[in-house]
C-alpha positions, 0 to 999 in steps of 0.5 A: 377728419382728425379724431382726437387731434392733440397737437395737430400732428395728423392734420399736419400730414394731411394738409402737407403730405396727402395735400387735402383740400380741408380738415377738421381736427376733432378734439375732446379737450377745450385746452387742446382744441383753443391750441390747435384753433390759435395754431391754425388760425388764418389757415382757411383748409382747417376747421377745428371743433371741441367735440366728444366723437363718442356723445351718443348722436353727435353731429359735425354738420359734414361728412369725410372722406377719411375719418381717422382715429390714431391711438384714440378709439382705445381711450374710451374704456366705456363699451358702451361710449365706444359703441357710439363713437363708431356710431358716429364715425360711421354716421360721418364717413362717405359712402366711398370713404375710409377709416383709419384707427390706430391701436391693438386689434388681437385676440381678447379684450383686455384693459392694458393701462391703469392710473390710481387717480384722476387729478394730478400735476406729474405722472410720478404722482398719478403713479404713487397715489394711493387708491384702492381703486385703479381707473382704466387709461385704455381698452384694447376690444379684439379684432372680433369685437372690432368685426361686430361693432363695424357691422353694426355700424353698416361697416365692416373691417377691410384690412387689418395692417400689423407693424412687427415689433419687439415682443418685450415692448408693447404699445396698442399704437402699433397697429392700423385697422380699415374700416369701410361702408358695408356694401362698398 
């Protein structure tokens, strides 16, 4: 399963360079989820679904082998939400299966981008809008965070993989976080 599928690039390598026997691409937009259905139409491999993997108790029917979740888990700035959507990705994974989940894992938890507004046509115009409050685009949780919620979840952080980058360039993408079941 794809956890916020966009474009569909991650169901893509799975079908082409993993060769899965099926996908779900799982996306929170309506817009982005009649795209990526249009797009994969006729592909009997791929199943889409408009769903919010961080609804409390969401239920997809099936559970994956490989659940991953790239530059997403970052997106839901409420702990709370986040809290459920590895609830739910837990409550999906097989027994022997993994997940994947893309971002920054390090010391604190910080929120690193902010927007003045929600409506806007251009991010030129997000930028300049004047608020006097910033709405949080992204939540980096710490590795330990990270740690705490996966055991109680029932799974714990299996590896951590660390991309080395350039210190004047930061991007919470840059980093890939193993989850397993617990006792596997």
């Amino acid at each position: 399963m794809d956890i916020g599928s966009g474009a569909g690039h991650w169901i893509d390598f799975y079908l082409e360079v993993l060769r899965a026997g099926s996908v779900m691409g799982c996306e929170i937009s309506g817009t982005a989820a009649r795209a990526l259905d249009s797009k994969y139409r006729g592909v009997e491999d791929v199943d889409v679904v408009e769903a919010d993997i961080s609804s409390p108790g969401i239920d997809l029917g099936r559970k994956f082998d490989i659940i991953n979740a790239i530059g997403v888990m970052f997106h839901i700035v409420d702990d709370e939400r986040w809290e459920d959507a590895i609830a739910n990705i837990a409550g999906h994974l097989n027994r022997d299966g993994a997940v994947v989940v893309g971002g920054q894992f390090g010391r604190t938890t910080r929120n690193v981008q902010f927007h003045d507004c929600d409506s806007f046509e251009s991010w030129e115009e997000a930028r300049g809008a004047s608020s006097e409050v910033a709405l949080v685009n992204k939540r980096i949780r710490s590795l330990s965070r990270w740690r705490s919620r996966a055991r109680g979840a029932g799974l714990k952080v299996d590896c951590v993989k660390r991309a080395k980058g350039r210190k004047d360039i930061e991007t919470p993408e840059n980093n890939v976080l193993i989850l397993r079941h617990a006792g596997v």
